[in-house]
Structures are given as structure tokens and as C-alpha cells.
C-alpha positions in Angstrom: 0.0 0.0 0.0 1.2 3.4 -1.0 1.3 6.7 1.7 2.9 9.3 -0.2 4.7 11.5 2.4 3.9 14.8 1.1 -0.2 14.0 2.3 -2.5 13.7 5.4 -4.8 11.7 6.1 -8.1 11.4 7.6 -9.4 8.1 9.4 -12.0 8.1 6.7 -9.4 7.6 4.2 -9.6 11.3 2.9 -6.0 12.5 1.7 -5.0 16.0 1.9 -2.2 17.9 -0.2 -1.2 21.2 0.4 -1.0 23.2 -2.9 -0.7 26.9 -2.0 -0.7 28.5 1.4 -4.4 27.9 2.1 -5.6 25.8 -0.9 -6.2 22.2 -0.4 -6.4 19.6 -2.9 -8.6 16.4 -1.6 -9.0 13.0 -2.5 -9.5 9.1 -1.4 -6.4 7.1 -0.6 -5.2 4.2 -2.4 -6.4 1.8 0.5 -10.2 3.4 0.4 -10.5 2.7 -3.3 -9.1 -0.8 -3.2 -11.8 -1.6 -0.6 -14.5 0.1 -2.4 -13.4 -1.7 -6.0 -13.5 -0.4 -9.4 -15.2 3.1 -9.1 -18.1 3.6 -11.4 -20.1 7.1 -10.5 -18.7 9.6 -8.2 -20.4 12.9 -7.6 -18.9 15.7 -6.1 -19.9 19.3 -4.6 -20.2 22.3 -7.1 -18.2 24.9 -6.6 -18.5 27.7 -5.1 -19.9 25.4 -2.0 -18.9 25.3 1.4 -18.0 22.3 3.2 -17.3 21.3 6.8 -14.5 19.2 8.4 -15.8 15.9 9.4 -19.2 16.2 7.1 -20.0 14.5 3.9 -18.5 16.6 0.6 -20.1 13.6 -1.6 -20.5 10.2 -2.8 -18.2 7.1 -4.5 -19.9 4.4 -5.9 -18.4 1.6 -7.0 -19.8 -2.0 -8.0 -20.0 -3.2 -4.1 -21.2 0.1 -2.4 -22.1 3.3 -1.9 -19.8 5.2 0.6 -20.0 9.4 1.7 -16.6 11.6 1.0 -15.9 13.4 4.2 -14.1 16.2 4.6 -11.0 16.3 6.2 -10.7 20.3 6.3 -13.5 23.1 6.1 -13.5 25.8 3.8 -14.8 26.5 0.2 -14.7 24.3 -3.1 -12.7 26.3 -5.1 -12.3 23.5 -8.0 -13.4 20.0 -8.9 -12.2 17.2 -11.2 -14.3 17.7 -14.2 -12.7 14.8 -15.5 -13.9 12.1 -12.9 -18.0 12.3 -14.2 -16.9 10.8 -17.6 -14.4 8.4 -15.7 -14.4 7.4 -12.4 -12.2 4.7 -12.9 -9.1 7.6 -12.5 -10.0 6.8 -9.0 -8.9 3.4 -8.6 -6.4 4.1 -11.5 -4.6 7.3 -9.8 -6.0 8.0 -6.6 -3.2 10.3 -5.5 -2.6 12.0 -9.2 -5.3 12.1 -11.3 -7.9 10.9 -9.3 -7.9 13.9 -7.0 -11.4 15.5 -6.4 -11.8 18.5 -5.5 -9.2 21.7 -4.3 -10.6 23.3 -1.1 -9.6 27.4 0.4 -9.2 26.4 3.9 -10.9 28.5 6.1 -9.2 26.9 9.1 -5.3 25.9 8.2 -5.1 24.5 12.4 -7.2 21.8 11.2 -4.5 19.9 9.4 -3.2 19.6 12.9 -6.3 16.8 13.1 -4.7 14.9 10.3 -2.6 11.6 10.3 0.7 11.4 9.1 2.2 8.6 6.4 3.0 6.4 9.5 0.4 7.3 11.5 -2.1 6.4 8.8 -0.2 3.1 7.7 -0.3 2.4 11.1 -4.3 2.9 11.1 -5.0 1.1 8.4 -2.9 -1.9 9.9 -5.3 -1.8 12.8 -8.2 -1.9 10.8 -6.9 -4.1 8.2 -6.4 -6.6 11.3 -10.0 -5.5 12.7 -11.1 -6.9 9.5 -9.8 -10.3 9.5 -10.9 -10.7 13.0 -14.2 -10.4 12.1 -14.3 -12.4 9.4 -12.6 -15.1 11.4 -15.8 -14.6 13.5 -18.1 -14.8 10.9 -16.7 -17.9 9.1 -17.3 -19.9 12.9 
């Protein structure tokens, strides 16, 4: 699994990348889109909207499931990846390049303080990787 270092991460496998001082550019990591499986629809906030740390920002659906985007910073949409509608699949293809979703002025910069690290979130995803196959174990009795 890849956790380029440049990006934080949310525990709802949001990544965050720092493109100007207070601009923000937002996606899903590599682990949330190998769980979901191969993307099909994903819709997205218009911009010009506002959206709130910790709230759903949109949608990724993919041929298993449904599942919200959450934000992992507040502030306004300031762009969106027009090219995801027409193929969604850059998500599973390029989840940290050109699956990116949507850049983000920050109207709070302290709340990348709330963010994982790489190590921190390998770490996370460890646990819950591991959470996983506990359950299953469990369900397979």
C-alpha cells in the first residue's frame, strides 16, 4: 500500500495535499479505493460550495457500495475534477494523481493539525486491516 509522504490523512481515508498556502487539494487514498473496487459514479460538490471538516462533501460508488466523502478540512470548493463524471475509474487508477477530487480554500489551516501522518495512517489502516480479519474469522465460525 502506497502513503505518499507529502499527504495527510483522515481516518476516513480522505488524503490532503497542500498546494498553496491555504488551498487544499482532496482525494480518497489508495487503500479506500481498493476496498470500495473499481469506481463507477462519483459525484462531487459544485463549486462555489462550502463544506465542513468531518461532514459528507459527496459520494463514491463503486460496483460493491455506496460510501459518503468526508471532509477532512473546512473551507470553500474552489475546483473540482471535471474529469472524474466521464471516468471514475481515475479513482482506482490514480487515486493520488489524477484521481484527486476537488481543491478546497481552507478557512481553518489549524485543522491539518487533526490529520494523520504517512506512518500514522499506515499504522491505522494496519489496525483496521487486522480488525477486519478478526471479524471475518468470527463470521466464518
Amino acid at each position: 500500500m502506497n502513503f505518499p509522504d507529502n499527504l495527510k490523512y483522515s481516518k476516513e481515508h480522505e488524503w490532503v495535499m497542500m498546494v498553496e498556502d491555504a488551498v487544499a487539494l482532496i482525494g480518497i487514498t489508495e487503500f479506500a479505493q481498493s476496498e470500495l473496487g473499481d469506481v463507477v459514479y462519483v459525484e462531487l460538490p459544485e463549486v462555489g460550495e462550502k463544506i465542513t471538516k468531518d461532514d459528507p462533501f459527496g459520494s463514491v460508488e463503486s460496483v460493491k457500495a455506496v460510501s459518503d466523502l468526508f471532509a477532512p478540512v473546512s473551507g470553500t470548493v474552489i475546483e473540482v475534477n471535471d474529469s472524474l463524471p466521464d471516468s471514475p475509474e481515475l479513482v482506482n487508477e490514480d487515486s493520488y494523481g489524477d484521481g484527486w477530487m476537488i481543491k478546497v480554500q481552507m478557512s481553518d489551516k489549524e485543522e491539518l493539525k487533526d490529520l494523520l501522518t504517512p506512518d500514522e495512517y499506515a499504522e491505522y489502516v494496519e489496525r483496521q486491516q487486522e480488525e477486519d480479519d478478526e471479524e471475518d474469522e468470527k463470521d466464518g465460525e
